[in-house]
C-alpha positions in Angstrom: 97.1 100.6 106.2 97.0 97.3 105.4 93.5 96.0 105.3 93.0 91.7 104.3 90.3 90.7 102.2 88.0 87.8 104.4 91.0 85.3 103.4 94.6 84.3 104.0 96.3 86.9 101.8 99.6 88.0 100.5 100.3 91.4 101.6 102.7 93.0 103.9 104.5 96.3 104.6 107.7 97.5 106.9 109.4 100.7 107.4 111.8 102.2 110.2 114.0 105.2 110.2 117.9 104.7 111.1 119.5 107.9 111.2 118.5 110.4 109.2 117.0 107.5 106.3 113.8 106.4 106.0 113.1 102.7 104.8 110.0 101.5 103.2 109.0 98.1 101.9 105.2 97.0 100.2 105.2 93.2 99.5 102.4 91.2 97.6 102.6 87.4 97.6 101.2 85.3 94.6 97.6 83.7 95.1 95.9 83.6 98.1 95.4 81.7 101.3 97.7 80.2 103.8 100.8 79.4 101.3 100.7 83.1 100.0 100.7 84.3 103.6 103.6 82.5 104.2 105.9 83.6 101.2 105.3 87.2 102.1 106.4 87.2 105.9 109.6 85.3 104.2 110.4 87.8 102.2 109.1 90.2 105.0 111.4 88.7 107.3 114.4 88.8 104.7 113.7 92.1 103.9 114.6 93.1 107.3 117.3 91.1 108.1 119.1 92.9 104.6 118.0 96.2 106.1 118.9 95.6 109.5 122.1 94.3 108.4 122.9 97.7 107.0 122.8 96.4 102.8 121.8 98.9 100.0 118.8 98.2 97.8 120.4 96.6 95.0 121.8 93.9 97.5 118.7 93.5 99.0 116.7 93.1 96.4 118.8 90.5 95.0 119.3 89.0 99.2 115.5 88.4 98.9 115.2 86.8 95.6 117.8 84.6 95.9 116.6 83.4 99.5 112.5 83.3 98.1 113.8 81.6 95.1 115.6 78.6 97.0 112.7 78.4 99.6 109.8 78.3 97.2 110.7 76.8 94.3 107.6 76.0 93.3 107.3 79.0 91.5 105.5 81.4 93.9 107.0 84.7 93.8 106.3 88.1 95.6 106.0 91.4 94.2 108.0 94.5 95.7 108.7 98.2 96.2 112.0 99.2 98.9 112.9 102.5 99.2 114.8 104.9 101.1 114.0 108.0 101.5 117.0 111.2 102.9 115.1 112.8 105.0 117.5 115.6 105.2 117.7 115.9 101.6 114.4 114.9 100.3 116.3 112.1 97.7 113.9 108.9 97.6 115.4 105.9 95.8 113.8 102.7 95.0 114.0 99.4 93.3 110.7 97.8 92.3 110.1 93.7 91.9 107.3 93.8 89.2 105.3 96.3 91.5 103.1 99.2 90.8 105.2 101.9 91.3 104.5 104.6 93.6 102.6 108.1 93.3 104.1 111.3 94.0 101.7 114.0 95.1 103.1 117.5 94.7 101.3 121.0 95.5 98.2 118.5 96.5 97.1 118.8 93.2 99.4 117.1 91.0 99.7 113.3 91.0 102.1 111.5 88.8 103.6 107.6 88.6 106.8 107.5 89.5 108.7 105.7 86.3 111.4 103.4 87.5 112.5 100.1 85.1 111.3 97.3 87.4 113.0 94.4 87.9 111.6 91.0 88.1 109.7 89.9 91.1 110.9 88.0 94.1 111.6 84.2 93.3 111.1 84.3 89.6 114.5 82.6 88.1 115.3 84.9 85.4 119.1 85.9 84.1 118.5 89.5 84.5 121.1 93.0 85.0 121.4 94.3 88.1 118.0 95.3 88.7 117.9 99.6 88.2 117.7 102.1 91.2 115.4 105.1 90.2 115.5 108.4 92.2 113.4 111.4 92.7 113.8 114.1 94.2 111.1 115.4 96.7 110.1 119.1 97.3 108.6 120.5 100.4 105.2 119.3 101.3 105.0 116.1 98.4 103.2 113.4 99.8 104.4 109.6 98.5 102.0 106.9 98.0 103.0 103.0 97.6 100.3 100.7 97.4 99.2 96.7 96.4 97.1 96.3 93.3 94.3 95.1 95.8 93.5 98.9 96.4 92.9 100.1 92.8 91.3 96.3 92.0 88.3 96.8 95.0 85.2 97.4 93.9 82.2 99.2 95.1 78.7 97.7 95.5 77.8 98.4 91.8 80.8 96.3 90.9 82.7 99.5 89.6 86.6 99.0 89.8 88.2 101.9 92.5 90.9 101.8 89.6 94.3 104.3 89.7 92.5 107.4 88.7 89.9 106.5 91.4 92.6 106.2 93.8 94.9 109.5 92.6 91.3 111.5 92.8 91.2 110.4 96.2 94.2 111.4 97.7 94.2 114.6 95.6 90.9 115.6 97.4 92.1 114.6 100.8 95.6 116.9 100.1 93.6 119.7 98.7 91.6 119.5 102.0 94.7 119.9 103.9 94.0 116.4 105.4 97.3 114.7 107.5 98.5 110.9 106.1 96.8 109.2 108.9 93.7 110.8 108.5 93.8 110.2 105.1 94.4 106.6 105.3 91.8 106.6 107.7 89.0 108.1 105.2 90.5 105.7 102.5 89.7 103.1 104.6 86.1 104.2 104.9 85.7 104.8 101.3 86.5 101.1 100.5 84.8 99.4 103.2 82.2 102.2 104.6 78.7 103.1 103.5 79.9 101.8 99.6 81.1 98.6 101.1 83.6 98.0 98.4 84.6 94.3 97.3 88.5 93.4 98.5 89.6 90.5 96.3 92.7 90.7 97.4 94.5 92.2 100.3 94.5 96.4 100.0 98.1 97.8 101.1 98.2 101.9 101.6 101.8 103.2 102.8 101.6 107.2 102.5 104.6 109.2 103.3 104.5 112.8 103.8 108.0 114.7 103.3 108.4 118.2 105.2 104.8 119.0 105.0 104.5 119.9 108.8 101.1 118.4 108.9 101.8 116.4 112.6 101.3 120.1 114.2 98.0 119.2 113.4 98.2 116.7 116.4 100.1 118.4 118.8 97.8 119.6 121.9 98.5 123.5 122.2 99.9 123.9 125.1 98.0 126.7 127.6 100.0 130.0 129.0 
């Protein structure tokens, strides 16, 4: 879900599966308007050129920074979160470019920040390590949510911030309910910009990921004798 504030903004999002891997990517590009638009399908379109190209995270992460750096000098810089996620073996590794870090939902109860040392964000010129790749192992039925800081910054009509524990409260009601990821996207969608007609500042980026939870049965027509 990737819904834009009434402005030119910043935010993007990919994902694909190649064999039996999962690849995600959240981007949000400094500022707003037509020049933050356009650094963020850059480094979209770098991302997946690294990706389709068949490079790990660590080289991809520095492919984009290098090639946002040396088109944008002017300092603009994008925020990140790739991943890549086994889908056989439930491993999810990430690097993060100065991005909030995903949430892992377990037993759709328990919802914890994943804690990963970021690196810095797309086109900043900084003499840095290799930037760290953190790994988590998923369990049956976790649910995996990467977001922009647009979502926990909206605000509802009485100018209350969603915030993180607004948003973790959320999805831990929707899980609890036994809700699929779409569905749950969709409601998010509603609570921001519904009946409480919450106030986007910024572009508000949802990517939820549900690992072996077996919740698409949910759509399947059942089929008649």
């Amino acid at each position: 879900m990737l819904e834009p504030v009434y402005d030119n903004g910043g935010d993007a999002f990919d994902y694909a599966v190649n064999d039996r891997v999962l690849h995600l990517a959240v981007f949000d590009a400094m500022g707003h308007g037509l020049a933050a638009a356009g650094v963020a399908a850059f480094a979209l379109s770098a991302y997946r050129n690294s990706r389709l190209g068949g490079h790990g995270l660590v080289s991809t992460y520095t492919t984009m920074d290098a090639a946002v750096g040396e088109q944008f000098p002017d300092r603009r810089f994008v925020t990140a979160v790739i991943a890549e996620l086994d889908l056989d073996s439930g491993v999810l590794s990430w690097v993060s470019a100065g991005h909030p870090p995903p949430l892992l939902i377990r037993d759709a109860r328990h919802t914890r920040t994943l804690v990963g040392q970021p690196a810095t964000p797309l086109g900043v010129e900084f003499e840095a390590d290799v930037p760290e790749v953190a790994q988590e192992s998923l369990e049956p039925g976790d649910m995996l949510l990467f977001y922009s800081d647009g979502l926990t910054e909206a605000r509802n009509s009485a100018g209350d911030m969603f915030g993180l524990q607004g948003l973790t409260k959320f999805i831990e009601r929707e899980a609890a309910a036994g809700q699929p990821a779409p569905e749950t996207l969709r409601r998010l969608r509603q609570t921001l910009l519904g009946r409480e007609r919450a106030q986007l500042r910024d572009d508000a980026t949802a990517l939820l990921v549900e690992w072996r939870r077996d919740s698409e049965w949910r759509f399947m027509p059942e089929t008649v004798a």
